[in-house]
N, C-alpha and C positions, 0 to 999 in steps of 0.2 A: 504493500500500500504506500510506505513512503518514497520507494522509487517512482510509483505513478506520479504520489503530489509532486516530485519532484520535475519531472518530467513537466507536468502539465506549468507548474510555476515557470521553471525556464519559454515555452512556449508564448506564455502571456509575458513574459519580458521582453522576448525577441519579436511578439506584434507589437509591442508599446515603443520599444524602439524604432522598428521600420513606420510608424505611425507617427511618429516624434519628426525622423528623419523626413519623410514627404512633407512634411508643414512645415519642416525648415526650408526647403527647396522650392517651395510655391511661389515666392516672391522672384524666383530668376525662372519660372517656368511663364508668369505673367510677364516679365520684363522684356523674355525672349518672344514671344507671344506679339508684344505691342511694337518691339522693333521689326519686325516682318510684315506686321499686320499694315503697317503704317506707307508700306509700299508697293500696296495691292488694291486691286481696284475696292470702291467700299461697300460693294455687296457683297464683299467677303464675311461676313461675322466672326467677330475678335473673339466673343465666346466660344465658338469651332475651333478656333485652335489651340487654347489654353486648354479644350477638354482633349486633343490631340497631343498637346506637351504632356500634359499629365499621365496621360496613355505612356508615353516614352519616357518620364521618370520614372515610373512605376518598372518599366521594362529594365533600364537603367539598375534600378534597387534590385531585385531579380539576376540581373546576368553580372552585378558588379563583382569582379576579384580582386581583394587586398593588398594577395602578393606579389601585383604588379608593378606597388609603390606608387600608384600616383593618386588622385584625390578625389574623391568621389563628384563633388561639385564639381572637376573639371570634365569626370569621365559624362557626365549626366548633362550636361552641356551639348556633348556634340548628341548624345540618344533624344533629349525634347525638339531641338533644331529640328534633328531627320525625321522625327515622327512625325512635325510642325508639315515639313517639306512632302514629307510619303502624302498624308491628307488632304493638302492640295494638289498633287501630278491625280490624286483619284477624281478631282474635284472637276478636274480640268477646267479652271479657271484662266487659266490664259491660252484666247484664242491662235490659231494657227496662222492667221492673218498677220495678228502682231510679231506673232515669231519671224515672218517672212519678210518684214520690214524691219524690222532689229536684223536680221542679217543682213538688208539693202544698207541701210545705214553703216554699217562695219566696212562691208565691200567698198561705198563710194567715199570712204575715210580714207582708206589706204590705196584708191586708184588715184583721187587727189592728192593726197600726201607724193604717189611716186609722183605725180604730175608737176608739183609745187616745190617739190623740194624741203618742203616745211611742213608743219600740222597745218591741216585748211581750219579757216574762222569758220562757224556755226553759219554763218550769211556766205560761204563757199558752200557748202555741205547742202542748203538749202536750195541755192540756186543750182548746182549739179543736179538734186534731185528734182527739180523743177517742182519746188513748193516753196511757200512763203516762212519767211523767217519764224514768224509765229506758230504755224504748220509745223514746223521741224521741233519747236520749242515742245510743243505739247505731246507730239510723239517721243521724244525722248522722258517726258514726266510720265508718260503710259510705260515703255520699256525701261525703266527705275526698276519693276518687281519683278523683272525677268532675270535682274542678276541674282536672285536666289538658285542656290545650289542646293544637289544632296552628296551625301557622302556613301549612301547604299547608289553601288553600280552594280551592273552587269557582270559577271566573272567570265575571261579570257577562255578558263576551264573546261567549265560545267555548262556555262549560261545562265546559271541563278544567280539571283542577285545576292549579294555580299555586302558586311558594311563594312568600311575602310577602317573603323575606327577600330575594327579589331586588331588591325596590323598595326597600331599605333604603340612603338618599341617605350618600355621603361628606359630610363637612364643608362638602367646597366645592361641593357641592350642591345645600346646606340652605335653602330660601328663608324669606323673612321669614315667609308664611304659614306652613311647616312650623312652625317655631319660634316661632310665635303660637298654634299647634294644639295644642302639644306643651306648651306653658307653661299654656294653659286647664284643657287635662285634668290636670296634674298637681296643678294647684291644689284641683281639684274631692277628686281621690281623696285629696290631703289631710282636706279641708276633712273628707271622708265616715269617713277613720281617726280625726281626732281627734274623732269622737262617738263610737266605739265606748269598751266598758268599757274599764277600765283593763289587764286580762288582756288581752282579746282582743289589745289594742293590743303589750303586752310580746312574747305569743308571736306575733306579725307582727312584731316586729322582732326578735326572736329567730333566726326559722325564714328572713326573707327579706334580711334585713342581715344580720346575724352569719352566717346559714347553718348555722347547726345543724342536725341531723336532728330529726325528734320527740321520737328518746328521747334526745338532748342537751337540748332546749330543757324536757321534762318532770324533767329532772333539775336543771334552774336553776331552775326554779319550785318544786321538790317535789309535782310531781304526776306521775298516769301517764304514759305515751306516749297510751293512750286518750283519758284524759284532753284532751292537748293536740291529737289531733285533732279530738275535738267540739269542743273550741274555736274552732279552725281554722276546719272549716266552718260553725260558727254567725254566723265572724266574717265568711266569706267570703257568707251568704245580707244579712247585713246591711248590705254594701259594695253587694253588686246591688242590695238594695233604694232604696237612700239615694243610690247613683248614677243610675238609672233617676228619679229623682225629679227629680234636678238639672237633667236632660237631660231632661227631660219639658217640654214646651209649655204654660203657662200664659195666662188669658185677659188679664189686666193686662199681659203680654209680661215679665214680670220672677218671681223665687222669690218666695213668701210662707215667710220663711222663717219657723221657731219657731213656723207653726201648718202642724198635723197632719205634724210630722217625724217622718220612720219611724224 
């Protein structure tokens, strides 16, 4: 009899725990929740997706391992995000139409860019596309929520999907190529921030250090929320373009850098 009570005692600790634990993480399940929400169209319901983060806390608490050394709050970060992201691709919230002009817009950034020699201005990009500056402006605030990603891909393998985050190495893990790989790229997507304008650059450090929402970060600058999402994605089509560049194969085996930079 006293090993049952005992048994059952530990049981009711270890739900009071995991109980304890999701009501401490609700506040970044909401927080994750409004910064996604904030750059989708607004017949998205904000409550859908906090009931979908929480779905992938929950998942989170469930698949977490301790002895991987890293920290729950960090592990449960990327499982709300992808649950957040999985609930919308079922949702199909973002037409196929938008997609096809978020890639027109990418294309005729980097056919100008080789043509110009330089980043074209937004009144380039517009007048290429043969639409009005304001026209381009508000399709770029529409294509804002398409730079959400997920982290469950397709596997090379099997073809099921996989979530990345399982491959994500502890410390004592990390091998020297990781951290050769890892040091490359971040150089790169430096190197590709500090061309962008001076704005673009503010509200990306704004929005992704500071972590402001848009209408924080349009309030530090004295512009819209609109506003700071055409920014966003103007800045985010000129990081694709300017990294695809980097990463692109040339015939000298090296960058020709400072001619035809996009």
């Amino acid at each position: 009899m006293t090993k049952h009570v005992a048994e059952a005692y530990q049981s009711v600790q270890s739900d009071a725990e995991r109980e304890r634990i999701l009501m401490e993480q609700l506040p970044q399940v909401r927080y994750i929740a409004r910064r996604i929400h904030e750059r989708l169209p607004r017949h998205v319901p904000f409550e859908d997706l906090v009931h979908a983060g929480v779905v992938g806390l929950i998942d989170a608490l469930n698949k977490f391992d301790s002895t991987k050394h890293v920290q729950f709050s960090s592990y449960a970060k990327f499982r709300i995000r992808g649950a957040i992201l999985d609930s919308l691709r079922e949702l199909d919230w973002s037409p196929r139409e938008l997609r096809r002009k978020g890639r027109l817009v990418d294309s005729t950034y980097s056919e100008l860019s080789g043509k110009l020699g330089r980043a074209p201005s937004e009144n380039e990009i517009a007048e290429e596309m043969g639409i009005s500056l304001h026209e381009l402006q508000s399709l770029l605030a529409e294509l804002d929520g398409l730079e959400l990603g997920s982290l469950r891909v397709e596997s090379s393998r099997d073809g099921k999907e996989e979530d990345l985050t399982d491959y994500v190495p502890s410390k004592s893990e990390e091998t020297p190529f990781f951290e050769c790989l890892r040091s490359e790229m971040k150089q790169l997507l430096a190197e590709a921030i500090a061309e962008l304008p001076e704005k673009e650059q503010r509200v990306l450090a704004l929005y992704y250090l500071e972590e402001l929402t848009m209408k924080e970060v349009g309030a530090a600058l004295g512009i819209g929320e609109s506003r700071v999402s055409q920014i966003h994605s103007l800045a985010m089509v000129r990081l694709r373009a300017r990294l695809n560049f980097l990463n692109a194969p040339v015939e000298a085996g090296v960058h020709a850098k400072g001619a035809g930079t996009p």
